[in-house]
GUMARSE-880843 format. One line per 10 residues: number of its first residue (from 1); their letters; for each residue x, y, z of N, C-alpha, C. Coordinates in steps of 0.05 Angstrom, whole numbers, plus 5000, padded with zeros to 4 digits. Layout:
NUM = A = X,Y,Z,X,Y,Z,X,Y,Z; ...
***
This chain:
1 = XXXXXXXXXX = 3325,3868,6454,3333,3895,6457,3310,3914,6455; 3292,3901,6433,3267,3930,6434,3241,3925,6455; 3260,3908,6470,3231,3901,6501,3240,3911,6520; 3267,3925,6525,3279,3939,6544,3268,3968,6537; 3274,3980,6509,3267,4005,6497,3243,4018,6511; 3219,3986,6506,3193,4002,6513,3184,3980,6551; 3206,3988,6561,3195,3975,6593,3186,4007,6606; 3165,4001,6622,3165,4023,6642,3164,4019,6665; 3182,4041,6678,3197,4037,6704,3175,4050,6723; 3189,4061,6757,3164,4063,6775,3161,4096,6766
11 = XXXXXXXXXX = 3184,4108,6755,3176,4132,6756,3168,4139,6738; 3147,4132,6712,3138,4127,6703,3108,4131,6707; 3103,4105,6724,3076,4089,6736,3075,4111,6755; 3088,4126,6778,3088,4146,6795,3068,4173,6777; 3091,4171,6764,3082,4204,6745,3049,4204,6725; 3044,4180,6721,3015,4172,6717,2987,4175,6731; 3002,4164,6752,2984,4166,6771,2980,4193,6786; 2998,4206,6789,2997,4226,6805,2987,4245,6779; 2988,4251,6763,2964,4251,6744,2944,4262,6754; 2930,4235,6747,2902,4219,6748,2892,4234,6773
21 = XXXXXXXXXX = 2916,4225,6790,2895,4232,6820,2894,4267,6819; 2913,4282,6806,2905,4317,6806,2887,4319,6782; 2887,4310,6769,2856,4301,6751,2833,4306,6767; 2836,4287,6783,2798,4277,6798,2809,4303,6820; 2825,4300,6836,2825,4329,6857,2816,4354,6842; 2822,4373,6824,2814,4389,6800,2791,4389,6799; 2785,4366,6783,2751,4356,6781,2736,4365,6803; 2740,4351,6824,2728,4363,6847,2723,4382,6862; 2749,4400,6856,2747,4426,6871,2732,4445,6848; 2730,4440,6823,2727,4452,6805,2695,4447,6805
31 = XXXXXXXXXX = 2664,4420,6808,2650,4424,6812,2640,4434,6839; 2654,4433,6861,2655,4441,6887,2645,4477,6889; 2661,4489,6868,2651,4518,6865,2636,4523,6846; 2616,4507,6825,2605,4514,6815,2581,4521,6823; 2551,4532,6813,2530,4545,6817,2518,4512,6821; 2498,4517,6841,2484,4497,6845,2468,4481,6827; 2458,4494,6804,2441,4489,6790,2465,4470,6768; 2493,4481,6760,2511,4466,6745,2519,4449,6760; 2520,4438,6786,2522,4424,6809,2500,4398,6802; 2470,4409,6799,2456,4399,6803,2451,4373,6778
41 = XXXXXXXXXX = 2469,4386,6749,2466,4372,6715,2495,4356,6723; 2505,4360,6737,2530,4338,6736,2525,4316,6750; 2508,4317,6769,2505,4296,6789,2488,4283,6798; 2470,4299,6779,2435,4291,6774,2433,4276,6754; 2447,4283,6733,2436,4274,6706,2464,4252,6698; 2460,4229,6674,2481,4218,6662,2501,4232,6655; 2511,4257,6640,2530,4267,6630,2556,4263,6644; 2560,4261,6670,2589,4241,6681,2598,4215,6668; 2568,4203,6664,2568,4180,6646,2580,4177,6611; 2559,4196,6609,2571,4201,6579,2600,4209,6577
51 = XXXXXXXXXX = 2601,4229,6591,2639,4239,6588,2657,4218,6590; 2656,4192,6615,2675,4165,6610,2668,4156,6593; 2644,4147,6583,2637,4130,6558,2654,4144,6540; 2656,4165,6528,2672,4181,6507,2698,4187,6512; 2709,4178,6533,2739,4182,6538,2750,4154,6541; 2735,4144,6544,2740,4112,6548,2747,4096,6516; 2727,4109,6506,2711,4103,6475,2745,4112,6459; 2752,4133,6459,2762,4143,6455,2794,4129,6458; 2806,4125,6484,2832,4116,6491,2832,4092,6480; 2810,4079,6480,2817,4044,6471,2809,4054,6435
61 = XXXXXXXXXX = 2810,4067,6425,2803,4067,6396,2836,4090,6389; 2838,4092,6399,2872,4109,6395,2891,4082,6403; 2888,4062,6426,2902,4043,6432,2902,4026,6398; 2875,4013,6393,2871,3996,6375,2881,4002,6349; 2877,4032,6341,2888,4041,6314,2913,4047,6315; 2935,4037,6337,2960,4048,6325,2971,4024,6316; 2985,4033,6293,3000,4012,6286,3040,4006,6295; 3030,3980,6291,3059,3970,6291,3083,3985,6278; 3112,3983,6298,3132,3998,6280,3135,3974,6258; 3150,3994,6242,3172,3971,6207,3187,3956,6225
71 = XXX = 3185,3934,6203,3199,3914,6221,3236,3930,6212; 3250,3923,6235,3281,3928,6230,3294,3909,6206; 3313,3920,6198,3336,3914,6172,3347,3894,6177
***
């Protein structure tokens, strides 16, 4: 019963993704109008790098530290 509770369905996986992908569209239109020179530190330099390293860093260290529910009665 508590493997049905936590199944996820397509609309779900849909609503994730479509997300993600207005995430990176955003992203894009958003350095797209910036000044050339802030143009120039995003795409020149590591800091795209660093930002996944730290969001990455980040989601799998929120994954790893949660804990288990109490076990049921």
């Amino acid at each position: 019963m508590a493997d049905q509770a936590r199944s996820v369905g397509w609309r779900e996986v849909l609503l994730v993704a479509g997300v993600a992908v207005g995430l990176v569209l955003g992203a894009a239109i958003l350095t797209s109008v910036l000044p050339t020179d802030a143009q120039r530190l995003i795409f020149h330099t590591p800091l795209t790098i660093v930002v996944l390293i730290v969001g990455t860093s980040y989601v799998l260290w929120r994954i790893a530290a949660r804990r288990p529910p109490p076990p049921e009665p």
